[in-house]
C-alpha positions in Angstrom: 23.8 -27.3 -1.5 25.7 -28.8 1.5 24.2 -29.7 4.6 24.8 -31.9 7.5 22.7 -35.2 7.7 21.9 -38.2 10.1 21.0 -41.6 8.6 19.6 -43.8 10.9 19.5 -48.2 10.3 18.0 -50.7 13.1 20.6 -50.1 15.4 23.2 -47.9 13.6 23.3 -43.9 13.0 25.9 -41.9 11.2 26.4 -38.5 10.3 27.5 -36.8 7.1 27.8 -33.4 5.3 26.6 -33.4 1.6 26.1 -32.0 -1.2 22.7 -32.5 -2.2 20.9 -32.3 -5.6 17.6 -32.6 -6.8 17.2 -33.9 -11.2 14.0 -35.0 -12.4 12.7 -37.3 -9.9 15.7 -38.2 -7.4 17.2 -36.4 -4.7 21.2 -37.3 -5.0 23.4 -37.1 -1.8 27.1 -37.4 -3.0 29.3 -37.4 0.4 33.0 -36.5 -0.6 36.1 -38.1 1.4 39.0 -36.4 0.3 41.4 -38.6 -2.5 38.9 -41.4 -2.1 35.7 -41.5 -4.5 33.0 -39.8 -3.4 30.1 -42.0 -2.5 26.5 -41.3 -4.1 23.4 -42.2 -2.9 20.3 -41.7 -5.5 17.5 -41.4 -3.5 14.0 -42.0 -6.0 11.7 -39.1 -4.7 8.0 -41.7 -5.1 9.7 -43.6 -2.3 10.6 -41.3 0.2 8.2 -42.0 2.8 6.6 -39.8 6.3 8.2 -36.7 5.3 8.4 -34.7 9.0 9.3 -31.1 8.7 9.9 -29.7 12.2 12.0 -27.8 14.8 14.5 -29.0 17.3 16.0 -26.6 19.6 15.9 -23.9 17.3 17.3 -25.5 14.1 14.4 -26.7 11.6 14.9 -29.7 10.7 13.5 -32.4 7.5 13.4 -36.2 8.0 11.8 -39.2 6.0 12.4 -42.7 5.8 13.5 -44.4 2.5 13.7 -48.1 2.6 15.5 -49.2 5.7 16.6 -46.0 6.5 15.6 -42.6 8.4 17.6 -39.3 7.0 17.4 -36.4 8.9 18.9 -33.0 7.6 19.5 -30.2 9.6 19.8 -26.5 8.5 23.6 -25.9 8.0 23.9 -23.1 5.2 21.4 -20.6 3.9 18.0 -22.0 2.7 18.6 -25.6 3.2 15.6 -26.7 4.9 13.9 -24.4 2.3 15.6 -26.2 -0.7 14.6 -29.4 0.7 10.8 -28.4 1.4 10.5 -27.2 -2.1 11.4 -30.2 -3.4 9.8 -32.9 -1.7 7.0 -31.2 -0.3 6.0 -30.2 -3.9 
């Protein structure tokens, strides 16, 4: 599924549209840029940490930290939010 994300470091935020997977116990993030390689990001689902599942304006929204990090995916595309509840809510 592709969906549009925020990542979030001390004093740095970017935003992305991925295709995300979920396999055994990882949630993969593989952002594609054209001719370049696409870079991959395995995210280990046991450390995921303060899952938020909430509404902004309208748009639901899922965030967590992992490591450093906060993501924060929004709902671009049918059933993302869902996909992602189902997934790490579980």
């Amino acid at each position: 599924m592709n969906t549009y994300v925020k990542v979030q470091q001390a004093d740095t935020q970017e935003h992305f549209i991925v295709s995300l997977h979920f396999s055994e116990n990882q949630l993969r993030l593989v952002r594609n840029r054209g001719f370049k390689r696409p870079i991959i990001e395995n995210l280990q689902r046991n450390k995921i940490k303060h899952l938020l599942i909430s509404d902004l304006l309208g748009c639901p929204t899922i965030s967590f930290f992992y490591q450093d990090r906060r993501y924060t995916f929004y709902q671009c595309g049918p059933a993302v939010i869902d996909y992602l509840k189902e997934n790490l809510a579980a």
